[in-house]
N, C-alpha and C positions, 0 to 999 in steps of 0.2 A: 577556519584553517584551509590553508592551497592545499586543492590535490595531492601534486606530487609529496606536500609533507606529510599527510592522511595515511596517503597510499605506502611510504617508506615506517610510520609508525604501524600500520597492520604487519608487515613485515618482520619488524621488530618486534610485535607479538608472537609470532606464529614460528620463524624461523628455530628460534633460540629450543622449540619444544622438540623438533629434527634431532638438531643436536642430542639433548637428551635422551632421544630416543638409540641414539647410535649405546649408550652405557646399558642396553635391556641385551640379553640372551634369549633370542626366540625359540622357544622350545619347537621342534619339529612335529606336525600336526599330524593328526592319522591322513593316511594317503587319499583318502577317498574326502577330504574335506578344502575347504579352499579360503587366502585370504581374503579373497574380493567379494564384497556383497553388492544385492542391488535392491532396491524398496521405490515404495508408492506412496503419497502420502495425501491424506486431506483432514482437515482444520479448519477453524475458525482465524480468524486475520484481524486485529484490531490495529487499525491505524491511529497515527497520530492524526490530529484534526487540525493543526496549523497550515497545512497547505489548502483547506475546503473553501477556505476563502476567493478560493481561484473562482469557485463559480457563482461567488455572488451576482455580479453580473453588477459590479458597483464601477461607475466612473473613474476609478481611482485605480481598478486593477486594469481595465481595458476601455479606450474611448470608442470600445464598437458593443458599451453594458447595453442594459434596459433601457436608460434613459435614452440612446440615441436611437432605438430601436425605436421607441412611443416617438421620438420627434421625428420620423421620415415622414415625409408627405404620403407615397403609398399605403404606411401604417395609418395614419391619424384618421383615414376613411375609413378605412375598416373599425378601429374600434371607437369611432365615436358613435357609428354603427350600433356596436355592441353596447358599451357603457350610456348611450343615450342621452345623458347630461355632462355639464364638466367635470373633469377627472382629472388626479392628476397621483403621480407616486407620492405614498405617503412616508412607507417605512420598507429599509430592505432589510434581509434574513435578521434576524437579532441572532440566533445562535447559526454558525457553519461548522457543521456533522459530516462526515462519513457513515455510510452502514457499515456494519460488521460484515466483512469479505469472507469468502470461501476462499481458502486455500489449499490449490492443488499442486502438487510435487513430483520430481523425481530425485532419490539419493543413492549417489556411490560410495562407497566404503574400501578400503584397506585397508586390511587389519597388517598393524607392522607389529606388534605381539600381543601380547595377551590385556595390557591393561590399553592401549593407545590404538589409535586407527584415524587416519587421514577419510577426510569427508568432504566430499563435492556434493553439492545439494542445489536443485530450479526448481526457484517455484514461481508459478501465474497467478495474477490475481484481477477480480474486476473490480474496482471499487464503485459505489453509487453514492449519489449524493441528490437529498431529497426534501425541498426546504420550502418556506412560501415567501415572495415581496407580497406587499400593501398596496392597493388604488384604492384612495380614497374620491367618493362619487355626490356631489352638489347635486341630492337627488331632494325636489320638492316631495315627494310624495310619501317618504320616510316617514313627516308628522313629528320628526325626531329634530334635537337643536344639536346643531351639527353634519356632517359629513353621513355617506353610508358607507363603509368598508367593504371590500373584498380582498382575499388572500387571493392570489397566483399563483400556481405551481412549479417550482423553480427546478429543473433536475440536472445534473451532471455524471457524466461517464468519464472511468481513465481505466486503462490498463499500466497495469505493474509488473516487470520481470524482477526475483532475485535471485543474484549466484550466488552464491555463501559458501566458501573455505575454509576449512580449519581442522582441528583436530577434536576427538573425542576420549575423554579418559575413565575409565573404568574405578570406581572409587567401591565398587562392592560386588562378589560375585559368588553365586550360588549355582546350584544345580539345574534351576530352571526357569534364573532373574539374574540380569544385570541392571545394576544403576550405574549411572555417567555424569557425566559435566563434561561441556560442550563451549568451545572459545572458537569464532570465523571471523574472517574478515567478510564483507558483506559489498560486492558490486551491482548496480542496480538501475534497469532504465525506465522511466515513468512517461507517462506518454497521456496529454489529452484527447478523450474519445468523442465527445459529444456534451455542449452545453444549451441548454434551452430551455424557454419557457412556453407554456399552453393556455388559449385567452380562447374558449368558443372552439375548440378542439383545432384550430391553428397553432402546428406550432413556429416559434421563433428560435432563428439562430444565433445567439451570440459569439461574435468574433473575438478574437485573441490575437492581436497582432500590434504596431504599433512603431511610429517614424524610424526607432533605434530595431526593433524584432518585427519580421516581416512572417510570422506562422502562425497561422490559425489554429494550430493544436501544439500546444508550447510542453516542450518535455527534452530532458536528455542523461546522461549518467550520470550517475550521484554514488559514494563512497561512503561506509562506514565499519561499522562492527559489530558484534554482538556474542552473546549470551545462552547456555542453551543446558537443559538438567532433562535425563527422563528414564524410565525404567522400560526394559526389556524383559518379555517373558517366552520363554522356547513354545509353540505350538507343535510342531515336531523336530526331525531332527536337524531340517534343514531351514525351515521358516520361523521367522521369529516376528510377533506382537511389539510394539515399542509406544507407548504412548509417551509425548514428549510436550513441553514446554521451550519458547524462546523466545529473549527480548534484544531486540537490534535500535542501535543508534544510529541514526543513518540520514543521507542526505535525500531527499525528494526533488530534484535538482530542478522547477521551473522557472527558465529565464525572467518570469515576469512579477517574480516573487522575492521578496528580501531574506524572509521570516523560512527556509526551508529544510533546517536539522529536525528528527526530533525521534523519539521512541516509541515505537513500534514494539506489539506483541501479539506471538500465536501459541494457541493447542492444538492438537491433534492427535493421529493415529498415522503411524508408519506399520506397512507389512515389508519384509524384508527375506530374501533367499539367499541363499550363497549355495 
């Protein structure tokens, strides 16, 4: 789906609930209280794992992978150095993972009445990514029929911004708990930080770049939505607890990738004043 139609169907979710909201009588709040809140928030972050592919360092994602790295002439000294016999790559990452990210936050709130309140909500995130290629090693001395193996350790960095819009609606309320369900539109920019591998505590840098995309750290803004339920408990009169839950569909938008919608989810802890 084009942006702009993305972007006009978030719209079309979010707007129509304004509306709605215009048909509520806001009751008048005691004086000393206010509709605007502001919260902190940190979580766990589980990504989707369809973009990790970015750092396999395969031929296919980038003609600056592993392989052209082992074939420069500068490199081939040094690790023929190292591996000592012939070598050559055997197998790259078989699974490409994500760590589970820490998710840190800030959210605003307006309360437009008592069950409804508009929410702006950033959050940062660092993802890592931590995997091994294969050199296999025509080593005589093995005594073994066949090859010797070695894994290499493959790592990748990205940072994550998201904005996330939308409304929150109060579906239960007690004395000293609320529950909600939470609908945003979801803007978002992803950015490559670092990709490499380490052979003999050197490390190597894999480029990103290529005839048609000319950047070495490929990333830009990407669109979606999502999803959001969690419970609220008063700690005093003006702080409230909120442990919360959400899942976003959303676009990971790197030019160098095909494959880049997918579904994302967090937990955490929001503390919240007003």
């Amino acid at each position: 789906m084009k942006t702009p139609k993305l972007f006009a169907l978030l719209l079309a979710l979010i707007l129509p609930i304004f509306a709605f909201c215009q048909d509520f009588d806001y009751e008048e709040e005691e004086e000393d209280s206010s509709r605007l809140y502001f919260g902190v928030q940190v979580g766990a972050h589980f990504p989707n794992h369809n973009t990790s592919i970015l750092y396999s360092g395969r031929s296919s994602i980038t003609p600056f992978g592993i392989e052209h790295i082992f074939n420069q002439p500068q490199n081939q000294v040094v690790l023929q150095n190292y591996f000592q016999f012939p070598y050559e790559i055997s197998e790259f990452p078989i699974e490409n993972r994500y760590q589970t990210a820490v998710e840190i936050g800030v959210n605003l709130a307006y309360q437009l009445n008592k069950l409804l309140s508009l929410n702006l909500e950033i959050n940062a995130y660092r993802l890592k990514y931590e995997q091994f290629f294969t050199v296999a090693i025509d080593d005589p001395r093995n005594q073994l029929v066949g090859a010797t193996f070695e894994q290499i350790p493959l790592f990748g960095e990205e940072n994550r911004f998201y904005f996330n819009l939308g409304t929150q609606w109060s579906y239960f309320r007690a004395e000293y708990t609320n529950a909600y369900f939470s609908i945003f539109a979801n803007m978002n920019d992803v950015r490559l930080r670092r990709n490499y591998f380490v052979i003999d505590g050197i490390e190597y840098n894999i480029l990103h770049q290529s005839e048609v995309i000319n950047n070495q750290k490929p990333g830009n803004l990407g669109f979606g939505f999502g999803l959001g339920t969690g419970i609220k408990f008063a700690l005093t009169d003006h702080i409230l607890a909120d442990l919360y839950y959400q899942m976003i569909q959303t676009e990971s938008n790197f030019e160098v990738l095909e494959e880049t919608r997918g579904l994302h989810h967090s937990i955490g802890l929001r503390v919240i004043w007003n």
